[in-house]
Every structure is written in C-alpha cells, then in structure tokens.
N, C-alpha and C positions, 0 to 999 in steps of 0.2 A: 504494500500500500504506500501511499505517498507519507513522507513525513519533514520535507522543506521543499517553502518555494523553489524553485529555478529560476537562475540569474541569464539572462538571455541579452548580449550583445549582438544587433546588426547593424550592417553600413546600411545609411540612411540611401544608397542608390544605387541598393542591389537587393534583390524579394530574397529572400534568407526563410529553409522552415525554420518552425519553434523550437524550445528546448525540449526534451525528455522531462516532466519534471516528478523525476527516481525519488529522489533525494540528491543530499548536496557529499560529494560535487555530483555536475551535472553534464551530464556531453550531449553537443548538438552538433547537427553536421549545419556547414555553410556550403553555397554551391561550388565550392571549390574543392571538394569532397576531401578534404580534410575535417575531422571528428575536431571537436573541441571542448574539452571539458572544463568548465568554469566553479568556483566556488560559490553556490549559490548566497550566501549571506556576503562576504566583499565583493563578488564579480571578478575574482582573482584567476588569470589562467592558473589551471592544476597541469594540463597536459592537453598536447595536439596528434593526432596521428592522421595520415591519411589513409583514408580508407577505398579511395577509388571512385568510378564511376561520379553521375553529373544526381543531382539529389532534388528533385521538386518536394517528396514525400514527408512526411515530418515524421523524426524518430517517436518509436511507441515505447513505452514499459507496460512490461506484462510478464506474471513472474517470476519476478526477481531480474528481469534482462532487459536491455534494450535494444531495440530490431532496427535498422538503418537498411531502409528499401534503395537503391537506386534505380532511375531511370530503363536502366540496360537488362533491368529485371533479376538483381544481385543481392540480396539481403546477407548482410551480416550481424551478427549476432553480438552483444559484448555484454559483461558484467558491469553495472557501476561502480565505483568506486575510485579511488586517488592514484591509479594506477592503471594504463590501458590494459585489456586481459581480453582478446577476440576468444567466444567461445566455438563459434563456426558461422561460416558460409556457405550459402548455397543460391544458386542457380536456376530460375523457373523456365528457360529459352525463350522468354516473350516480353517485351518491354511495359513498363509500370509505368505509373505517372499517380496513382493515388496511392494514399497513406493507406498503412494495415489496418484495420478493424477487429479488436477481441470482443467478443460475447459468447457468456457460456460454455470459457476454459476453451475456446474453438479459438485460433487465428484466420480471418480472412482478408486474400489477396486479390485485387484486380487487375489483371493482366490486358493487356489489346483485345487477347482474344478468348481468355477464359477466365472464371471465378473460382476459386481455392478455395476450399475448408481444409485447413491444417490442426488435428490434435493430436494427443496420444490415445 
C-alpha cells in the first residue's frame, strides 16, 4: 500500500509521466527512458538508471513492484527502494502506449492489437 507522497520533478517543456507513488524514495521514468528515483519528502535525486525504450505510460505499483511499460511494448519490473534492483523484463511483440491497469490481483495490458490479463 502507499505510505509517502511522491516527489515528482518535470521540465516545464517536455509531457513527462507521473511518479510511482510506492513510497519514498520514488522512481519515475522521464521520456528519456532513464528511471529516476527521487526522495519523496526533499525531492533529492536517490538514483538514475536507464532503463530503455521511449515511455508515454506512467509507472504502476502493485505488489510491492513497480512496472515501467515502454512504448516498444517492454515492461520492466523493479523493487522500490534506495537502490536500483530490476526484478525482470519482458517483452509483449506489440507496441503500448497506455499505462497498466491492476484490478483484482489481475494486471492489464493494452497492446495495438491485443488486451492482457496477467496473474498468477
């Protein structure tokens, strides 16, 4: 569940999605597909990584992770926390452009040309 705002920096002339807001710190991607994690209480970079591909999607949290869709249809996975920690990536072959949607312990994905239900 959430337990701090998220500190969210964007260039005022560039559409940037939102943060994750996990808890602090916090990582968001900018569309420079570099991850960025922030402290959410100063706004203090914790850590940058790139992570690839071009990002319209806004990262999700949902249990305990945070999912980073890109464009090219590549989701990677990572832990929050003060330290980058990728837990996996994967691959759908079809380009995205909207954010994941959780309901009901399900994740769902909109692809070009299909719709995912992801669970266990």
């Amino acid at each position: 569940m959430l337990s701090a705002p998220a500190a969210a920096a964007t260039s005022p002339n560039r559409k940037s999605p939102g943060p994750s807001p996990a808890r602090s710190p916090s990582p968001l991607p900018p569309p420079s597909s570099a991850a960025t994690c922030l402290d959410a209480k100063s706004g203090k970079l914790v850590w940058q990584h790139r992570i690839g591909g071009n990002h319209s999607a806004s990262p999700v949290y949902a249990a305990g992770k945070i999912y980073f869709l890109s464009e090219e249809g590549e989701c990677t996975v990572l832990n929050p926390g003060p330290a980058y920690q990728e837990v996996a990536r994967n691959e759908i072959g079809e380009r995205t452009l909207a954010s994941l949607a959780i309901s009901g312990g399900a994740i769902y994905l909109r692809g070009d040309r299909h719709l995912y239900r992801l669970e266990n």
